[in-house]
N, CA, C and O atoms as a DFTB+ gen file, in Angstrom:
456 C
 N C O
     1  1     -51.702       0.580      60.574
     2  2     -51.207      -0.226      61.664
     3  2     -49.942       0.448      62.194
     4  3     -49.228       0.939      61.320
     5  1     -49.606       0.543      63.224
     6  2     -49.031       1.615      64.371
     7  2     -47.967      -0.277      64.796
     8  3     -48.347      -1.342      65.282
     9  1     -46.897       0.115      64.384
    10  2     -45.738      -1.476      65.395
    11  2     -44.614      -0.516      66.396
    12  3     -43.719       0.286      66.131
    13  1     -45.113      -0.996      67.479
    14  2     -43.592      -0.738      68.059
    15  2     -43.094      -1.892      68.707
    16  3     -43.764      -2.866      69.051
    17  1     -41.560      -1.683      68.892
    18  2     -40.606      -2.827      68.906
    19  2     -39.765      -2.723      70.149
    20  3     -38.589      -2.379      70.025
    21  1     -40.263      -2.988      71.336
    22  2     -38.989      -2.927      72.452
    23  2     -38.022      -3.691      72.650
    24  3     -38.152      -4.720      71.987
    25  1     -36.883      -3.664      73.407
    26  2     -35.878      -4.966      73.838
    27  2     -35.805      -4.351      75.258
    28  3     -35.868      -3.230      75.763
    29  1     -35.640      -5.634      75.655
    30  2     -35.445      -5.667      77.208
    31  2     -34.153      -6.354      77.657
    32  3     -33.996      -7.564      77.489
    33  1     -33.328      -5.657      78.167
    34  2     -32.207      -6.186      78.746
    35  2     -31.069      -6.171      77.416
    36  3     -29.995      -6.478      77.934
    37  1     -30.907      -6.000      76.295
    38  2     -29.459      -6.479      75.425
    39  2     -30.345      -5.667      74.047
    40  3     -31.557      -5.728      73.837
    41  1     -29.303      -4.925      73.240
    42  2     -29.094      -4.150      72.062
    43  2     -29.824      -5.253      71.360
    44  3     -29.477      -6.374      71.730
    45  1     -30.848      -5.204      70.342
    46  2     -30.814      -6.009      69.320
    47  2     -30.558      -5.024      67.796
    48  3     -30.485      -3.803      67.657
    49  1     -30.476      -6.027      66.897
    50  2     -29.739      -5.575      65.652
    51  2     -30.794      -5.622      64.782
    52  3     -31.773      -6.355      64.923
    53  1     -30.592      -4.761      63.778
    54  2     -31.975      -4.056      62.540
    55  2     -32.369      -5.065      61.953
    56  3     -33.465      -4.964      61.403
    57  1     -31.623      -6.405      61.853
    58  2     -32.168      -7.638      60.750
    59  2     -33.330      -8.223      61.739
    60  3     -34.250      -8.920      61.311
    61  1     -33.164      -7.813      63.285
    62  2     -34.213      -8.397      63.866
    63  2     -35.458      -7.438      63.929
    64  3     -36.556      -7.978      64.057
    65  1     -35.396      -6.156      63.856
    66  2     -36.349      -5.726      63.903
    67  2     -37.028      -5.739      62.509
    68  3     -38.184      -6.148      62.404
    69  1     -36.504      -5.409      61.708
    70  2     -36.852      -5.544      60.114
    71  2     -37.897      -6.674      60.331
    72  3     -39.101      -6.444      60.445
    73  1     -37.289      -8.030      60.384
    74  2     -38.002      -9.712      60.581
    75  2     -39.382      -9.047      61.202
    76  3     -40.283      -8.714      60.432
    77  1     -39.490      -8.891      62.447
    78  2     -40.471      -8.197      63.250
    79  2     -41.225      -7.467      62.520
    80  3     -42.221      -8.107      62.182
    81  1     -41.210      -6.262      62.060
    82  2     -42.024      -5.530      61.245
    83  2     -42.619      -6.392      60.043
    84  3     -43.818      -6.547      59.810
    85  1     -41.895      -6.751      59.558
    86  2     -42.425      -7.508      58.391
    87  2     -43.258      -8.544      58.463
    88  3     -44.223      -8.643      57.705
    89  1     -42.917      -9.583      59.552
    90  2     -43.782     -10.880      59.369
    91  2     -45.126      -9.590      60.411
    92  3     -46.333      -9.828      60.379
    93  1     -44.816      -8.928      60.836
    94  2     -46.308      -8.802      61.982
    95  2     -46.971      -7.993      60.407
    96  3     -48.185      -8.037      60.206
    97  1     -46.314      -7.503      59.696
    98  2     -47.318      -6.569      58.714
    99  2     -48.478      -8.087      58.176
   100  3     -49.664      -8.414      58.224
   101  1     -47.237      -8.574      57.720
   102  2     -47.861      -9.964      56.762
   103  2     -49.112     -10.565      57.380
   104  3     -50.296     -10.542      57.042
   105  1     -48.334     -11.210      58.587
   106  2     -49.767     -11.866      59.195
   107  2     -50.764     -11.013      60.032
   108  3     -51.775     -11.542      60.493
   109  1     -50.503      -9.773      60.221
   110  2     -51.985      -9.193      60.176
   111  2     -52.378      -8.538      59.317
   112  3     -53.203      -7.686      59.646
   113  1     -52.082      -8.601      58.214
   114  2     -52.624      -7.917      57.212
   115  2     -53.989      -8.459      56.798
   116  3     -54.706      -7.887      55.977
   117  1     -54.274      -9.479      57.354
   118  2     -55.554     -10.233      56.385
   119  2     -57.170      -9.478      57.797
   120  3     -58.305      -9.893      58.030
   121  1     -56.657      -8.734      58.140
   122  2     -57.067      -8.343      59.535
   123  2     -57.670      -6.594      58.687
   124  3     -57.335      -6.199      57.570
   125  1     -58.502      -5.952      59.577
   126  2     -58.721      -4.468      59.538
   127  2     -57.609      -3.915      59.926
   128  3     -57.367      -4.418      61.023
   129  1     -56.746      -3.123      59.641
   130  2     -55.103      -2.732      60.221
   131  2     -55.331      -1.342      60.605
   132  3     -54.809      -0.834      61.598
   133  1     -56.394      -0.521      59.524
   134  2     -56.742       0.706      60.139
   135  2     -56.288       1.470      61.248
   136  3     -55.488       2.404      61.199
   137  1     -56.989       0.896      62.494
   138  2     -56.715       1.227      64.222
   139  2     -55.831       0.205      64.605
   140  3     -55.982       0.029      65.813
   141  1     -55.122      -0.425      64.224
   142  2     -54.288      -1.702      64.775
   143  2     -53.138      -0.777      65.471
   144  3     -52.662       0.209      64.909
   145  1     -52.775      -1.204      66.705
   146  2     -52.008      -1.160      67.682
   147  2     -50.769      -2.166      67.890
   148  3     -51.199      -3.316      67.976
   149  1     -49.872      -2.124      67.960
   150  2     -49.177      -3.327      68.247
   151  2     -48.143      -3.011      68.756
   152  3     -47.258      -2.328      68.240
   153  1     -48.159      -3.514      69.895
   154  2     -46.583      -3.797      70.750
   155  2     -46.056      -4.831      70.429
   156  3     -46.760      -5.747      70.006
   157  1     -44.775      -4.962      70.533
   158  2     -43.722      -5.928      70.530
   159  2     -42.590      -6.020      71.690
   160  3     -41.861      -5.029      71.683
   161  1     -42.253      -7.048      72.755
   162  2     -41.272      -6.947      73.742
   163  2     -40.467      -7.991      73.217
   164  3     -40.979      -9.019      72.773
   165  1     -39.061      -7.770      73.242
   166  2     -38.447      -9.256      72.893
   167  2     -37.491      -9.013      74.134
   168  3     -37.055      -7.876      74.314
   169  1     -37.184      -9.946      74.915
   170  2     -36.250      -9.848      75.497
   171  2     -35.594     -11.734      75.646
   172  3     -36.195     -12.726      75.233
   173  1     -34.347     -11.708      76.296
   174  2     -33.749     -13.243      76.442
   175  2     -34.309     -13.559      78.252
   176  3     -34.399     -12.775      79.198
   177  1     -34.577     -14.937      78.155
   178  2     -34.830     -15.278      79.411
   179  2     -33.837     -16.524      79.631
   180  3     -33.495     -17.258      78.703
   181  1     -33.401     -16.685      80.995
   182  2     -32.096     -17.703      81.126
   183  2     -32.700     -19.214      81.965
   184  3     -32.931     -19.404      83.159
   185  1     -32.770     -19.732      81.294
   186  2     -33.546     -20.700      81.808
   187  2     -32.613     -21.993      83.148
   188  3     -31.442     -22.326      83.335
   189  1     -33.323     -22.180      83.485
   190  2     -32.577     -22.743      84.888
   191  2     -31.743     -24.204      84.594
   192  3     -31.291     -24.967      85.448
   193  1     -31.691     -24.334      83.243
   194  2     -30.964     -25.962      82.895
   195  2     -29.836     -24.788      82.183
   196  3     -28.989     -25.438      81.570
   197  1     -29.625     -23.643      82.097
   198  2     -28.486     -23.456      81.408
   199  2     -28.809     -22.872      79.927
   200  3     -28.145     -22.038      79.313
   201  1     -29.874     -23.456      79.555
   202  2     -30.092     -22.876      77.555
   203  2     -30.699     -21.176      77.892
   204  3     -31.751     -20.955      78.492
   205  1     -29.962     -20.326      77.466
   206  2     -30.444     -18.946      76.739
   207  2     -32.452     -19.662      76.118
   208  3     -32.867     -20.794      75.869
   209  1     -32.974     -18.587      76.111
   210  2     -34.667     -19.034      75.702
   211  2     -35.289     -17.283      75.405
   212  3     -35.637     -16.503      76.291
   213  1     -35.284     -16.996      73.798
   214  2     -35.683     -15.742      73.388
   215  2     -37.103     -15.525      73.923
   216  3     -37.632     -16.621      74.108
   217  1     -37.733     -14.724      74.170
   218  2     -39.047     -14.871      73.967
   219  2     -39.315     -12.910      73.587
   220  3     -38.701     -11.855      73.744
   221  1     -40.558     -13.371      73.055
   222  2     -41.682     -12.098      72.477
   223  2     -43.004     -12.295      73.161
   224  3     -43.668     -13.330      73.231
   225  1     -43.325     -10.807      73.775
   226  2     -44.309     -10.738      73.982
   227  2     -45.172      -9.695      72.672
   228  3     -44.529      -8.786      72.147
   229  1     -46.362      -9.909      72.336
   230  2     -46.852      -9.481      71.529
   231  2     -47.864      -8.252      72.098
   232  3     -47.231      -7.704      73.000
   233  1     -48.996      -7.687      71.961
   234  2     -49.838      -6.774      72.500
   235  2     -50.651      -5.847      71.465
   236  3     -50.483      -4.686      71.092
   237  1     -51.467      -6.696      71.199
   238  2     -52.326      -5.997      69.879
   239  2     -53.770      -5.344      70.503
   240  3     -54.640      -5.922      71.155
   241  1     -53.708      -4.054      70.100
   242  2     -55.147      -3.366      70.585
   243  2     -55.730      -2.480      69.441
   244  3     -55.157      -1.582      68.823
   245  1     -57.043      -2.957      69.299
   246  2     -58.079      -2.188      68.491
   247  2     -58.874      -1.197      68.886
   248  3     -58.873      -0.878      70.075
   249  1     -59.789      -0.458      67.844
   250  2     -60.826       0.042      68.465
   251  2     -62.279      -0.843      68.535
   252  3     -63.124      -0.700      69.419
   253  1     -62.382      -1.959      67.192
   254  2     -63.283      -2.644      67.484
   255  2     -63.425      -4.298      68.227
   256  3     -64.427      -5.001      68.358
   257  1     -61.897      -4.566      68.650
   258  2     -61.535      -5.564      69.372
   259  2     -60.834      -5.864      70.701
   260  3     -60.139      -5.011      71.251
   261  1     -61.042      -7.187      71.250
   262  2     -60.761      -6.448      72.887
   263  2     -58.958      -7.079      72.441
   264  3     -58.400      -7.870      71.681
   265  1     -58.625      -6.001      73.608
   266  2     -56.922      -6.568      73.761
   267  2     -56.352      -8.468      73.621
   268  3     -56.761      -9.553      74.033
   269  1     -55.244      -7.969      72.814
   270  2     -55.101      -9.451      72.608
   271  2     -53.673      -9.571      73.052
   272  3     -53.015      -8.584      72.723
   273  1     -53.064     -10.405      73.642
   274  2     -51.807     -10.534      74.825
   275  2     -51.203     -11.795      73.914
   276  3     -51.973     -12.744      74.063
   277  1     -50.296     -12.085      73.182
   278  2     -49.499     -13.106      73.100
   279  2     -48.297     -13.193      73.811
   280  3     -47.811     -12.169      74.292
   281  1     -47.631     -14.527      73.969
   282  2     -46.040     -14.264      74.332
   283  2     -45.805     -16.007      74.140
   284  3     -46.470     -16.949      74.569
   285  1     -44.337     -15.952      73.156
   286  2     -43.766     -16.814      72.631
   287  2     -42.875     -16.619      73.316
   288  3     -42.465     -15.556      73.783
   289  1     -42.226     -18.431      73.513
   290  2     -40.781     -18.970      73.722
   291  2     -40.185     -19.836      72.418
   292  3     -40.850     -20.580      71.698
   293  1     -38.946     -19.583      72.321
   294  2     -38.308     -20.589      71.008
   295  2     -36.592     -19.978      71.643
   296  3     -36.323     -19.082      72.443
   297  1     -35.858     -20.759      71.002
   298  2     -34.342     -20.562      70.766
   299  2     -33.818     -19.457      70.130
   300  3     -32.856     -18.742      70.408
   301  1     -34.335     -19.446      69.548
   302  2     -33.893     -17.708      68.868
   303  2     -34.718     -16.939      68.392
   304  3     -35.588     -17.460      67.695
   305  1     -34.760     -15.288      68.604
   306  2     -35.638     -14.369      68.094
   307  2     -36.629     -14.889      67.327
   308  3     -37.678     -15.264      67.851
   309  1     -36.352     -14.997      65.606
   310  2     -36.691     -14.963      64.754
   311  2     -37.857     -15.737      65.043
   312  3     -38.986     -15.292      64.832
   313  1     -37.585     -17.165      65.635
   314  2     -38.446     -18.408      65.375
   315  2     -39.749     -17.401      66.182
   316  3     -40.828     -17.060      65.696
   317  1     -39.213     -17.110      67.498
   318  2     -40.480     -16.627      69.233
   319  2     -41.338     -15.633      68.169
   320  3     -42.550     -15.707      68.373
   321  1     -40.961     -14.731      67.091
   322  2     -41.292     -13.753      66.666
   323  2     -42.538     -14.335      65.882
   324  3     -43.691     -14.130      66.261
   325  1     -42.142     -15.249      64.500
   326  2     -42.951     -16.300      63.703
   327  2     -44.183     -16.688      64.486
   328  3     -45.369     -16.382      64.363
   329  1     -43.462     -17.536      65.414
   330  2     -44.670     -18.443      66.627
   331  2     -45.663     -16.945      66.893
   332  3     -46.479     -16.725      65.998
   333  1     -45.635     -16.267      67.679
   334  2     -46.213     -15.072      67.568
   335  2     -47.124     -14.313      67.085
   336  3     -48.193     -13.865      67.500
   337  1     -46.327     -14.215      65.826
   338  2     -47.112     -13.311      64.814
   339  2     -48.425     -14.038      64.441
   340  3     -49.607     -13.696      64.479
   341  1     -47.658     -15.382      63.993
   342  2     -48.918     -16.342      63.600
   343  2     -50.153     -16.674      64.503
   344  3     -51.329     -16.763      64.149
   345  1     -49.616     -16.838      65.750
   346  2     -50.549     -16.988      66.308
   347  2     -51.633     -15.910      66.821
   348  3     -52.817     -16.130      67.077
   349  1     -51.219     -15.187      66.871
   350  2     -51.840     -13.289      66.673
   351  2     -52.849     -13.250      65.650
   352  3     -53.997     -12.843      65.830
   353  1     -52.314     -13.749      64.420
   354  2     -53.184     -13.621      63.259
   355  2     -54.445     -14.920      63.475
   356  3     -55.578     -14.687      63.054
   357  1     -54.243     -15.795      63.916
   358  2     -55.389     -16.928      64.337
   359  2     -56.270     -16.329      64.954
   360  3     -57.427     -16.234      64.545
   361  1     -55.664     -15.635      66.477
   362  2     -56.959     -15.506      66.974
   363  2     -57.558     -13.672      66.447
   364  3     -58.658     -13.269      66.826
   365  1     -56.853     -13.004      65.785
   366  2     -57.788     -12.112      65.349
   367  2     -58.937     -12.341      64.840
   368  3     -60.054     -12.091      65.293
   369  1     -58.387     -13.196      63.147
   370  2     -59.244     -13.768      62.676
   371  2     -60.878     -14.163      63.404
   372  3     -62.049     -13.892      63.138
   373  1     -60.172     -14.919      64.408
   374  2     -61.164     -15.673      65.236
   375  2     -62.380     -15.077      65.724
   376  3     -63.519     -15.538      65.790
   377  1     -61.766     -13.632      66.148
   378  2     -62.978     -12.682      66.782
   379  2     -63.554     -11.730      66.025
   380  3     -64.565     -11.119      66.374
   381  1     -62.692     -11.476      64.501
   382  2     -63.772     -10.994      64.172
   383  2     -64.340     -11.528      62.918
   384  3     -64.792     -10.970      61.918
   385  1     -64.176     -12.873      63.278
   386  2     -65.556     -13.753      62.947
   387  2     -66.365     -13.769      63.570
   388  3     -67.523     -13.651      63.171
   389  1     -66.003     -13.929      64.837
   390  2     -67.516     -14.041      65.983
   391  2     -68.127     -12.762      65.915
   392  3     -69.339     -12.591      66.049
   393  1     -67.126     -11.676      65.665
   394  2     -68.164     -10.450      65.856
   395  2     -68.917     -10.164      64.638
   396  3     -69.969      -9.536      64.754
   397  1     -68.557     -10.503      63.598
   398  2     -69.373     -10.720      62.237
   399  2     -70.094     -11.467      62.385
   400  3     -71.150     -10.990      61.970
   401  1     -70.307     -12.739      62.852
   402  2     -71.772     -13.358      63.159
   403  2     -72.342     -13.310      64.077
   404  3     -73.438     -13.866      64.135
   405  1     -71.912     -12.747      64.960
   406  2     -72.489     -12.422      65.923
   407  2     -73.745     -10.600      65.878
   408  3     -74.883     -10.340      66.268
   409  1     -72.868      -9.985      65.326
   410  2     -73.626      -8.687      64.481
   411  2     -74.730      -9.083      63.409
   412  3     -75.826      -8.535      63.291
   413  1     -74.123     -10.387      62.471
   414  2     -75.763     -10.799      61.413
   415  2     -76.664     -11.477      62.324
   416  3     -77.807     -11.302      61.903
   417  1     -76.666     -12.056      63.208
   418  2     -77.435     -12.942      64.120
   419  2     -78.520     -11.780      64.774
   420  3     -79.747     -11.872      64.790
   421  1     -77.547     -10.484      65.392
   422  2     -78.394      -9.804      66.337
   423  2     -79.221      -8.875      65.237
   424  3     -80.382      -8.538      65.465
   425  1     -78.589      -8.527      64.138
   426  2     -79.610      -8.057      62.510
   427  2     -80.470      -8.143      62.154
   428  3     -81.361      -7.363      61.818
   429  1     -80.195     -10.189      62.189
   430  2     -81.468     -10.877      61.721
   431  2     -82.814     -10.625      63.139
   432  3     -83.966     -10.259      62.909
   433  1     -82.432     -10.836      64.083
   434  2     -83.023     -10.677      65.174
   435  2     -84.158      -9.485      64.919
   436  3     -85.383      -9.535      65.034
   437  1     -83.345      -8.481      64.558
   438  2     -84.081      -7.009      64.660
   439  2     -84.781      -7.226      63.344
   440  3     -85.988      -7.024      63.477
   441  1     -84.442      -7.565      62.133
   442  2     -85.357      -7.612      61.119
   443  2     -86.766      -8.398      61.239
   444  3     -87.832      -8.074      60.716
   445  1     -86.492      -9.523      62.070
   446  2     -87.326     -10.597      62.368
   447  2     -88.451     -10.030      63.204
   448  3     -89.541     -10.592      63.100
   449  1     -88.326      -8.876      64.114
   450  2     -88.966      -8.220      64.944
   451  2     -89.804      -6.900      64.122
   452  3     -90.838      -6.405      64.569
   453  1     -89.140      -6.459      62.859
   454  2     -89.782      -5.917      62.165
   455  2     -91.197      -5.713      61.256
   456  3     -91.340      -4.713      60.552
């Protein structure tokens, strides 16, 4: 698995990227990591009532899965990063379940024709 880590607009500091590397290893680890791709954007967005609002965009690309686009909002890094990661790891999961049953389905198909 290949992570890179951008910031947009303001220096961030190694405890945040560290956080970053680590939780994205964790929660995609339960994943094929092999060809795993992963971008990371964090930048601050200023929200129009006045509150600072971190957000991460995520950007995971395979060779056997189609592009997957996250992007979290929360109060600070760490949390947008968490929200993120996790949710990254849901829908991997997700597809390549479908593509695992979806591959025994079209199997059975061809055996059935045999």
């Amino acid at each position: 698995m290949k992570i890179e880590i951008h910031e947009k607009g303001m220096p961030l500091d190694d405890s945040i990227h560290k956080h970053a590397f680590d939780r994205l290893a964790y929660e995609l680890s339960s994943t094929d990591t092999r060809n795993l791709y992963v971008k990371v954007t964090l930048s601050e967005l200023d929200e129009r009532a006045g509150a600072d609002c971190k957000y991460c965009n995520l950007t995971v690309t395979s060779d056997h899965i189609k592009e997957l686009v996250v992007e979290e909002k929360a109060p600070d890094f760490f949390m947008s990063i968490e929200k993120a990661s996790e949710k990254a790891r849901r829908i991997m999961l997700g597809r390549i379940f479908q593509l695992n049953f979806y591959s025994r389905q079209y199997n059975s198909c061809l055996e059935a024709r045999a």
